[in-house]
N, C-alpha and C positions, 0 to 999 in steps of 0.2 A: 766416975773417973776410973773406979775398979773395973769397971767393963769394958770402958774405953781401953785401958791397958791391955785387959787379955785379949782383946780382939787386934791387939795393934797391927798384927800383918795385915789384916784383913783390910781396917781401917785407912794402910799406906796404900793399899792398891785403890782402894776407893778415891783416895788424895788426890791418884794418879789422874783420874780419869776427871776429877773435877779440876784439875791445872789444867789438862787438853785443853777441856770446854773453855777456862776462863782465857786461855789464851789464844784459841782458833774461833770462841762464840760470840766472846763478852768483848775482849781488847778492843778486837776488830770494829765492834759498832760507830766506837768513836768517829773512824770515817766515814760513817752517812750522812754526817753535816756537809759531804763534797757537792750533796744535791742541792745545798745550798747557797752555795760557792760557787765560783769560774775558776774551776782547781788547775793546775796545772804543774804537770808533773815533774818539773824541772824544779818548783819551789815547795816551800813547807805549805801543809794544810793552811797551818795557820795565817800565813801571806795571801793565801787566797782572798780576793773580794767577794764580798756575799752583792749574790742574785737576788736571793729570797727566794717567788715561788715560781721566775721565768722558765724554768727548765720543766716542771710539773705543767704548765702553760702551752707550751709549746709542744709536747709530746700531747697532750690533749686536744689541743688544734690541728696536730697533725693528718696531712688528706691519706695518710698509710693507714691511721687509726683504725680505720671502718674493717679491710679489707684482714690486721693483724689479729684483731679480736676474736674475728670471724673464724678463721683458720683455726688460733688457740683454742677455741671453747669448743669448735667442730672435732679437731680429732681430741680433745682431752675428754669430751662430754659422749661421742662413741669408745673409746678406749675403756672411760669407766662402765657402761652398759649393756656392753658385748666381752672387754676383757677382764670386769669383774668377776661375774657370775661364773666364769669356765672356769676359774681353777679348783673353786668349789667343785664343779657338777665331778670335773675328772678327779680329784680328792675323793667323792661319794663313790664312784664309778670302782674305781682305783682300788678302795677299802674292801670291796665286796670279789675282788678277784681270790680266790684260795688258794691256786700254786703263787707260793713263796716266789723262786726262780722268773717264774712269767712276772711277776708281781714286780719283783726288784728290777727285771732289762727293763720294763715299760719306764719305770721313774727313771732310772738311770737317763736314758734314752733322749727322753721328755725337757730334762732337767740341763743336758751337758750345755743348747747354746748359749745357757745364762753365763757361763762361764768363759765365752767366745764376746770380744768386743767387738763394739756395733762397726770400727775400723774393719774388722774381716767381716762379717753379717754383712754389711754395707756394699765390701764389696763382690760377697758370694751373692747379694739381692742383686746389683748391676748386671753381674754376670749372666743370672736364673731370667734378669728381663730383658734383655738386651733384644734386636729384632732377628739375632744368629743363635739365642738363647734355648736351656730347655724346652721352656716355657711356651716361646711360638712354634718352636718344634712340637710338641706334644698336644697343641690345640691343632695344627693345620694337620698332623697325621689322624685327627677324629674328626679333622673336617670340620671344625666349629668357626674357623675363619679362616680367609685364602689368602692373605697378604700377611708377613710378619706388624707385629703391632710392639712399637717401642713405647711399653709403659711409661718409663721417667720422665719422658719427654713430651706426657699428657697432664696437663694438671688436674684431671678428671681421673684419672688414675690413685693422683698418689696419693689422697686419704687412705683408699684401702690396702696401698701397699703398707703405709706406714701402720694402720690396726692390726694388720696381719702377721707382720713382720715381728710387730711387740708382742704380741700371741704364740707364735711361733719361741721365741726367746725366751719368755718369763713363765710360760704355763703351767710346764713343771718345779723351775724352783720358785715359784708362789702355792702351788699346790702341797708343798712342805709345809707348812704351816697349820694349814686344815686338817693332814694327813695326824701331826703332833696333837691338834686339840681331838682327833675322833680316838689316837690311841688311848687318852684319859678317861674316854668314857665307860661306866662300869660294864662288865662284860654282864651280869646279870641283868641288867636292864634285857638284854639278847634274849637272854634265856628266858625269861618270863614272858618276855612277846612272842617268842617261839612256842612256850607252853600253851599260849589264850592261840596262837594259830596265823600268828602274823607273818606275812612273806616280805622280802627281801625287800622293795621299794616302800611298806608299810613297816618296816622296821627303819630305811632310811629315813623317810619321812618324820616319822613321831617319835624316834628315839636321837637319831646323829644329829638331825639338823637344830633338833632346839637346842641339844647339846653344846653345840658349838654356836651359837647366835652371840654368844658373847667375843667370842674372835673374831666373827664377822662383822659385826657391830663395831669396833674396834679399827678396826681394817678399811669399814668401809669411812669412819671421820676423818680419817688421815689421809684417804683417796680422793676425799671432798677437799679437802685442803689444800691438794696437789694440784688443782684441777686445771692451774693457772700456768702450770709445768706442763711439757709438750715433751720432751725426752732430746735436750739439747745435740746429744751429740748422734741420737738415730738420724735426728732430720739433716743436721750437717753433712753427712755422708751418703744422704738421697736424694738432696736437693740441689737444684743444677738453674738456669738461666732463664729454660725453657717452663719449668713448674712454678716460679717463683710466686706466681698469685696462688696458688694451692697451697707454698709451704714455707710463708713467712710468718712465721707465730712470735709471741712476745721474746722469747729468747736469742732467735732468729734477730728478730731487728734490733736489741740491744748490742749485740753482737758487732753486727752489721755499723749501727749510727751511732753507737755509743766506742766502744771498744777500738774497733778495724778504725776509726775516725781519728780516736786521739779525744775525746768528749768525756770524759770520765765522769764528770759530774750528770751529764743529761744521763749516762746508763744507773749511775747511782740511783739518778730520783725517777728512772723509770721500775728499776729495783726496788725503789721503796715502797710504790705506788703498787707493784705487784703484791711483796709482801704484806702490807697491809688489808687487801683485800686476801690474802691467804688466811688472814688473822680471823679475818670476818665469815670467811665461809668455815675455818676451823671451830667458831665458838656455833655459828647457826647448825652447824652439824651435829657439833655434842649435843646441843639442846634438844634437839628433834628426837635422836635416838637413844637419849634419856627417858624425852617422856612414851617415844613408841617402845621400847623394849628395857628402859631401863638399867639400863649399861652405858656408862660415859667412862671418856678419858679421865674428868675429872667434875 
């Protein structure tokens, strides 16, 4: 209690943050029973009639199912395999630049669209593809195609707008992180690979990377967990009439037949049904890269 005391300010801020949580985390769950209700938003939860598991049913039977999943797991499952790995690589890359100056514009640079929402991104990506756009501009002037071509409006397109796009945004402020775990590593580790004759990718290799395997490891269970998140409000502002089999992922159609409907309950227990599997591929991830490297959440 004598500890408790002298750390009291400390201990109030701590308070703080676990009243958020209890209030924005924990309160809130109580209405996941709406998924199993016919809720309606005029009357109390409690008024609701219970469904049971029809809503869970019926979003399972649904003939969208095949084509939502598809879409979901396609850009979330390249997202993690192509926009994992690079913030790393530019992190290693990044670390071994020596002017300061060049050193700081490049992350500056890299770093600022994260702080641009996908609302402007969205609509500088429309802009950039458009068939009056940069973009066809700058391919018909090297002659790689002779007619403007309107990405948006291909749904063959828009996976790799949307990977690119997320790449383009996140690169550098996700490379902030790596950047924090390679500045912790002892600088003499350098120097003794230096002395035995080790050059620059051989010092990457056998010194920064295992160094930081534990933030990466890290980073990558929580990216496994995510995997079932598609980046709601990128694809809202890409996604148009004409893409629609390309870019209707799980958030998309809760949206769409949950929300925009007036359904609260079917989006709930399609929300439930998601996080649940989040839960699932969260614990299979720790597991794995416990026993491959030995470093878990928990």
């Amino acid at each position: 209690m004598r500890k408790l005391y002298a750390q009291r300010y400390i201990q109030v801020m701590a308070l703080l943050g676990v009243a958020w949580m209890l209030i924005f985390n924990y309160i809130p769950m109580y209405s996941v029973i709406i998924a199993f209700k016919e809720y309606d938003i005029i009357a109390p939860i409690s008024a609701a009639p219970w469904v049971g598991l029809d809503h869970f049913k019926e979003f399972l039977t649904d003939e969208n199912l095949g084509y939502v999943i598809k879409n979901t797991l396609g850009i979330s499952l390249l997202k993690l395999f192509i926009g994992f790995p690079l913030p790393i690589v530019f992190a290693l890359l990044l670390n071994e630049v020596r002017s300061v100056l060049f050193k700081k514009s490049i992350q500056t640079i890299s770093y600022l669209p994260h702080f641009l929402s996908w609302v402007i991104l969205g609509g500088i990506m429309a802009t950039w593809l458009a068939d009056v756009g940069i973009i066809n501009k700058l391919l018909m002037a090297l002659h790689l195609i002779d007619t403007p071509i309107t990405y948006l409006a291909e749904p063959k397109y828009f996976w790799t707008i949307v990977i690119t796009s997320d790449i383009w945004k996140e690169l550098g402020w996700s490379a902030i992180i790596y950047l924090a775990a390679i500045s912790s590593v002892s600088p003499e580790l350098y120097e003794a690979a230096t002395i035995d004759g080790a050059g620059r990718f051989q010092k990457m290799w056998n010194i920064t990377l295992p160094s930081i395997k534990g933030t990466i490891s890290i980073l990558f269970i929580l990216a496994i967990s995510g995997i079932l998140n598609s980046n709601f409000d990128q694809i809202l502002v890409l996604r148009n009439s004409l893409n629609e089999t390309a870019s209707n992922v799980i958030d998309i159609y809760v949206y769409q037949v949950g929300l925009a409907s007036g359904r609260y309950s079917y989006a709930a227990a399609v929300n439930l049904i998601k996080g649940v599997l989040a839960l699932f591929l969260l614990l299979g991830a720790n597991s794995v890269t416990k026993r491959l490297s030995n470093t878990s959440l928990f």
